[in-house]
C-alpha distance (Angstrom), angle and dihedral (degrees) to the residues before:
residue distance angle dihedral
X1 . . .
X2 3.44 . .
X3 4.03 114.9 .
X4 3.66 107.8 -144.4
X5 4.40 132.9 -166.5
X6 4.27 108.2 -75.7
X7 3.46 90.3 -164.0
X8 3.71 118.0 95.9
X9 4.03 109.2 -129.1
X10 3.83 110.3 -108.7
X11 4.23 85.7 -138.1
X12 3.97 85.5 70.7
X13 4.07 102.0 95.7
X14 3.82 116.4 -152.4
X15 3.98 103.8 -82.1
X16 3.92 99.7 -127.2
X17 3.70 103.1 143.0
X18 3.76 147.8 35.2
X19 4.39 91.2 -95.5
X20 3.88 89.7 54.8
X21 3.70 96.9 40.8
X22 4.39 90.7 46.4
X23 3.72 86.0 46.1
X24 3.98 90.8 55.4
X25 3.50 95.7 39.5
X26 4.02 91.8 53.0
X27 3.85 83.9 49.0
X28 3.67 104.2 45.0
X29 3.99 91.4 41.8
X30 4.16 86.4 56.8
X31 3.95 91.1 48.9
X32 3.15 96.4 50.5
X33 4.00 99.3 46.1
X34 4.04 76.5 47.8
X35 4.14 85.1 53.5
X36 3.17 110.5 37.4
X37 4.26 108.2 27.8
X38 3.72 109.3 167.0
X39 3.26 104.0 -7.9
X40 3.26 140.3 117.0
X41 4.32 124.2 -114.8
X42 3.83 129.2 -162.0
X43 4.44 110.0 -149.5
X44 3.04 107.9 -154.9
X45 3.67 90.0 -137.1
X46 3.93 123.4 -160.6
X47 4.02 100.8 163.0
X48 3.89 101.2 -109.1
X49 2.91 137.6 125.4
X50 3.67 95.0 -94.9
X51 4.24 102.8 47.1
X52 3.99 85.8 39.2
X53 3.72 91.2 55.1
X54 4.27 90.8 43.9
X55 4.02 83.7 50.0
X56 3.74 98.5 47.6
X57 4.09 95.4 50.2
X58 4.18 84.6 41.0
X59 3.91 85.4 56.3
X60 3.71 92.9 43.6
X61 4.06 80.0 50.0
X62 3.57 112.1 37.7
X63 3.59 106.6 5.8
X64 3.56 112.8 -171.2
X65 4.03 96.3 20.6
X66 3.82 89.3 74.1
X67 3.59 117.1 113.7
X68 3.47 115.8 -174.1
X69 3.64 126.4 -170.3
X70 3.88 130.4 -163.8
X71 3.86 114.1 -165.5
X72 3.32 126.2 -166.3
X73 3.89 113.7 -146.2
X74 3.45 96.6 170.7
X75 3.66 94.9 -104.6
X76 3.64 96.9 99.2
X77 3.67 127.5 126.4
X78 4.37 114.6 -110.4
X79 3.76 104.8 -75.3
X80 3.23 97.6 7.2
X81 3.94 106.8 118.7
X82 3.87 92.0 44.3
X83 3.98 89.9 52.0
X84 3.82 88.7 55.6
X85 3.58 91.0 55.0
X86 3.15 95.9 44.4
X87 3.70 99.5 47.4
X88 4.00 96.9 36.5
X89 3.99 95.9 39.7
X90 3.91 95.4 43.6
X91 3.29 112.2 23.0
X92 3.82 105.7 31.6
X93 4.10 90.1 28.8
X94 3.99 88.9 -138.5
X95 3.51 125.4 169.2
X96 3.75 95.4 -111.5
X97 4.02 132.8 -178.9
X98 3.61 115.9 -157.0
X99 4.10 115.0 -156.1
X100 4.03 117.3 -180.0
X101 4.13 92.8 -158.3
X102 4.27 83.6 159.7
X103 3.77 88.5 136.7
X104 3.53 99.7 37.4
X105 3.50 99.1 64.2
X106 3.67 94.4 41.5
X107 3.71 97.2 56.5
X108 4.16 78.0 53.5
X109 3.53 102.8 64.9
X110 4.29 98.4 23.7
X111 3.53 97.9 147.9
X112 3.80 103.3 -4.8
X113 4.40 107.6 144.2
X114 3.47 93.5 -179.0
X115 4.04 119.3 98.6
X116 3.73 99.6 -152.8
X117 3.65 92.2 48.1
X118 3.43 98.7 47.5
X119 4.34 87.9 48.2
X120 4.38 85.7 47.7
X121 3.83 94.1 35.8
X122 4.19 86.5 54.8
X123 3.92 93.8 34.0
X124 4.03 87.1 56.5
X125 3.27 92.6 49.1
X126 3.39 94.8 52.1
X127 3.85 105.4 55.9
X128 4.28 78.4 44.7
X129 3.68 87.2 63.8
X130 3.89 90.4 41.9
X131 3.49 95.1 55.8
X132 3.76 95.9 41.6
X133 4.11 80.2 57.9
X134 3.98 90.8 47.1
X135 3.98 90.9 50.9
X136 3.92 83.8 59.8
X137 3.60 98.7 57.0
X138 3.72 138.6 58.7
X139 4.06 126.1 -98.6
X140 3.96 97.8 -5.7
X141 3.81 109.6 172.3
X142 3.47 110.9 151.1
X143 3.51 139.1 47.1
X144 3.55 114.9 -147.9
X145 4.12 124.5 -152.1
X146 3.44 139.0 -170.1
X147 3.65 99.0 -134.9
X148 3.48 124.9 156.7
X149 3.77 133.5 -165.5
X150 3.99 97.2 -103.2
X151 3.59 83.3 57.4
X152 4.17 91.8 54.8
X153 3.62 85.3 59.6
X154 3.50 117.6 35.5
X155 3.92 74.2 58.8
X156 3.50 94.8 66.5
X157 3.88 104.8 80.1
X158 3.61 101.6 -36.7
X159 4.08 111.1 67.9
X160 3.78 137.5 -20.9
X161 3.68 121.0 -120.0
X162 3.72 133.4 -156.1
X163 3.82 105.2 -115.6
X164 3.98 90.9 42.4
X165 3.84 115.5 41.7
X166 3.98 128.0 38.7
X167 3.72 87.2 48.8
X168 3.82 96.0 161.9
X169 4.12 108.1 -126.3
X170 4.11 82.0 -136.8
X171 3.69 95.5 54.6
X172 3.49 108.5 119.8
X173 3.98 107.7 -161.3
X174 3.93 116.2 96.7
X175 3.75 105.6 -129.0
X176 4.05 131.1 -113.2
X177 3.54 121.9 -158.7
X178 3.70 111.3 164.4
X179 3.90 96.0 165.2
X180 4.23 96.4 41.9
X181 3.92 96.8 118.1
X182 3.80 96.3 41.3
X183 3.66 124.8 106.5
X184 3.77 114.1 -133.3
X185 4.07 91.2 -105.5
X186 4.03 85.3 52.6
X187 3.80 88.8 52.2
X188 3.70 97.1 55.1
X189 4.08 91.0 44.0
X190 4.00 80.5 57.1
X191 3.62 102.4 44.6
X192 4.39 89.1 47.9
X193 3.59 88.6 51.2
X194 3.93 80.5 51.9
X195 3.07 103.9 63.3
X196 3.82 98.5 -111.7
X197 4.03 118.0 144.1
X198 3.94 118.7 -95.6
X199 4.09 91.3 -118.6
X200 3.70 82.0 66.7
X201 3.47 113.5 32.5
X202 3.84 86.8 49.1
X203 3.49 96.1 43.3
X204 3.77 120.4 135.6
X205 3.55 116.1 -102.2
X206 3.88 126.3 -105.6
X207 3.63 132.8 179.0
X208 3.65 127.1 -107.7
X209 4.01 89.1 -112.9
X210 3.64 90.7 52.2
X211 3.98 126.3 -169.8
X212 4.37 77.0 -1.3
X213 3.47 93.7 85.6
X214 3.96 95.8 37.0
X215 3.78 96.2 58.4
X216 3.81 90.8 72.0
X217 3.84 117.4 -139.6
X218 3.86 120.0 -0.1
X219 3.70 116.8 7.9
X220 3.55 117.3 -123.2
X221 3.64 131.1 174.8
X222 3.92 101.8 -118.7
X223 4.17 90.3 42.3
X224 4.07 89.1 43.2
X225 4.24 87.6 55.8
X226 3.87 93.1 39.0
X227 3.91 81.4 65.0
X228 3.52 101.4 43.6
X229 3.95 94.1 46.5
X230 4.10 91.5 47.2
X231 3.83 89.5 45.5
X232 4.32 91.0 53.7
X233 3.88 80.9 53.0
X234 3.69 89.1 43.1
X235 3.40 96.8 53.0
X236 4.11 101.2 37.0
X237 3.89 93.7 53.0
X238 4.04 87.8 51.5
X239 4.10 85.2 49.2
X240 4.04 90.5 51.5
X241 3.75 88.8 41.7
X242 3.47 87.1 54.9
X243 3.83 96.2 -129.1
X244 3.68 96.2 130.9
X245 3.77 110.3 125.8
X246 3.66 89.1 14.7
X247 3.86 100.8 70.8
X248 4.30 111.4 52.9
X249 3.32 96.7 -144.1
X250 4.05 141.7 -12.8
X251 3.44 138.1 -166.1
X252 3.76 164.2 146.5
X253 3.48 134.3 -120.7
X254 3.64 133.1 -179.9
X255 3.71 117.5 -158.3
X256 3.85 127.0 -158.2
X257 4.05 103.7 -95.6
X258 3.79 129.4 82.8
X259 3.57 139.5 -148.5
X260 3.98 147.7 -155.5
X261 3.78 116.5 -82.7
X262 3.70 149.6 151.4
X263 3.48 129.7 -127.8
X264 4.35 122.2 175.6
X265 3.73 82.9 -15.3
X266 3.82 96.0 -51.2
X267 3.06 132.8 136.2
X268 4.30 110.0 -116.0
X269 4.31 138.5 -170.6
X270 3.87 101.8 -170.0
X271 3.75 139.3 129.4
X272 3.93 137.3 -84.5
X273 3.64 125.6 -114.7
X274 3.81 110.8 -135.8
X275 3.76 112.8 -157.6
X276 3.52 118.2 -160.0
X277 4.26 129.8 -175.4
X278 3.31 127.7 168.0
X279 3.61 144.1 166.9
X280 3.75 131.0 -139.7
X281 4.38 142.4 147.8
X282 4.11 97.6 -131.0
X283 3.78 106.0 5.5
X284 4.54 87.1 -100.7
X285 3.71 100.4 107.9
X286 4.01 116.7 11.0
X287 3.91 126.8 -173.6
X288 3.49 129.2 -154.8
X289 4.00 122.0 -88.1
X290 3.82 113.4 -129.9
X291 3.60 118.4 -141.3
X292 3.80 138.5 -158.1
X293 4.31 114.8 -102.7
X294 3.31 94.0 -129.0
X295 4.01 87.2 58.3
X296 4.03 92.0 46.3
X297 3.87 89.8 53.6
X298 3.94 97.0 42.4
X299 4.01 86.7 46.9
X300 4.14 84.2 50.2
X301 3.54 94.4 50.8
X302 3.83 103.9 45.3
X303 3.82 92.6 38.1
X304 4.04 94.6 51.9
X305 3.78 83.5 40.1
X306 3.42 106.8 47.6
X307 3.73 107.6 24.8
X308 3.82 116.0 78.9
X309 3.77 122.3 -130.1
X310 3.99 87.8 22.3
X311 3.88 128.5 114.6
X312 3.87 98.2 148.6
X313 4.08 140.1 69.7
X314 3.42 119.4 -171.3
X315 4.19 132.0 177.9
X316 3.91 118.7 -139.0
X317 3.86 104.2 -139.7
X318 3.84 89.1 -178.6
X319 4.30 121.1 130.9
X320 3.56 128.4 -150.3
X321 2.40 109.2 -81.9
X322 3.52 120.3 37.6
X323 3.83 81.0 48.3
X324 4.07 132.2 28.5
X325 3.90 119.6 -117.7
X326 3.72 85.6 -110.6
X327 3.54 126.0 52.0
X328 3.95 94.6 -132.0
């Protein structure tokens, strides 16, 4: 594989408006016909912000010779992987390759603490599955990512991520990253000018692990769902608060302790729910979201209620720094 330049170019102005984001459109659609010719490329395509972006300019580009692949590891949020097919297969008319890997990746990372394995355990796996797909199609070359600069340099001494460590030395795709020195606010400035709906250029970010690095510690099955179900709750209250948009991102995560609680006059062991929201321009520094009572104590209720193995809501009040966005 093909090592490319990390650093992004000092030429490349801050994309704020619809000139700058046209001007690298034009460009990135010629360097890529110049790249990739012919052939054929597999997206590894996740339904952010950042892959949908990458697949819109490689449609624009190749057209036809995009492959995109959606995989689910399991880690996904609820509804997810049938709202990428729906939105990529019928409203974007992609070529798209749908692999249910759930158990796969699980058996991976049974009983793995560690943060950074777990994130190069599930990004290994990943470009496995990719090339599994590639070996059952005709002229793949290229691999294409939907890397973005944050994630160029959180890698560098901080934390791994999927789509830029555990590169196998073996792998035979050269890579495309179209989007790899924008800053998440540059990305959605790109993917408007695109054409691409608002629910998805707007779209909160989520890591290329998914729910994997929000159930904190070892994943289990029970702890993995717990997170899932408080983070639909999470995320419909927000939407009937109206704070979509508004808020960057929002989330729950449920880490691997318990504590003392009582539920219908019983006597319970079960885990918190950490919520975290936060706002920020381009994903460097991030401050905390505040949020009305009223919406703390209906999220309480709901998620003790309605989430089994849960009899605790807590708030992370934590900036970037001293804390990342993510917990792991």
């Amino acid at each position: 594989m093909k090592k490319t330049d990390d650093v992004r170019p000092a030429s490349l102005k801050r994309i704020t408006n619809k000139t700058l984001a046209k001007k690298f459109i034009a460009e990135q659609i010629a360097a890529l016909q110049k790249q990739i010719g012919n052939k054929k490329v597999l997206l590894a395509l996740s339904g952010g912000v950042d892959s949908s972006v990458t697949a819109a300019l490689l449609i624009k580009a190749i057209g036809k010779n995009l492959v995109c692949v959606h995989v689910n590891h399991g880690f996904l949020r609820k509804g997810e992987p049938e709202e990428v097919i729906r939105v990529f297969r019928k409203e974007m008319g992609a070529k798209l390759i749908y692999v249910n890997a759930t158990n796969r990746f699980l058996k991976k990372v049974a009983k793995i603490n560690d943060p950074e394995k777990k994130r190069k355990i599930i990004g290994g796996e990943f470009i496995s599955v990719f090339a599994e797909e590639a070996k059952k199609q005709k002229g793949i070359e290229f691999l294409a990512q939907g890397t973005i600069y944050p994630d160029i340099l959180e890698s560098k001494g901080i934390k791994a991520h999927h789509n830029v460590g555990g590169l196998p030395a073996s792998l035979k795709f050269e890579l495309v990253e179209p989007i790899k020195f924008l800053y998440k606010d540059e990305v959605r400035v790109i993917g408007k000018e695109l054409g691409l709906p608002d629910n998805m250029v707007y779209r909160q970010p989520f890591p290329g692990p998914g729910l994997a690095v929000r159930c904190i510690g070892a994943i289990t099955k029970d702890r993995l769902e717990a997170v899932r179900e408080s983070d639909a709750i999470l995320r419909e209250e927000f939407k009937k608060a109206k704070l979509e948009g508004k808020i960057w991102q929002y989330f729950t995560v449920v880490p691997d302790f318990k504590s003392t609680g009582i539920t219908k006059g019983k006597r319970t062991y079960d885990w918190p729910v950490i919520i975290r929201a936060v706002n920020t321009k381009d994903a460097v520094t991030a401050s905390c979201a505040e949020l009305s009572f009223k919406l703390m104590q209906k999220l309480v209720q709901r998620i003790t209620s309605e989430v089994k193995g849960v009899n605790r809501v807590l708030w992370d009040l934590t900036p970037k720094p001293s804390g990342t966005i993510e917990w792991e």
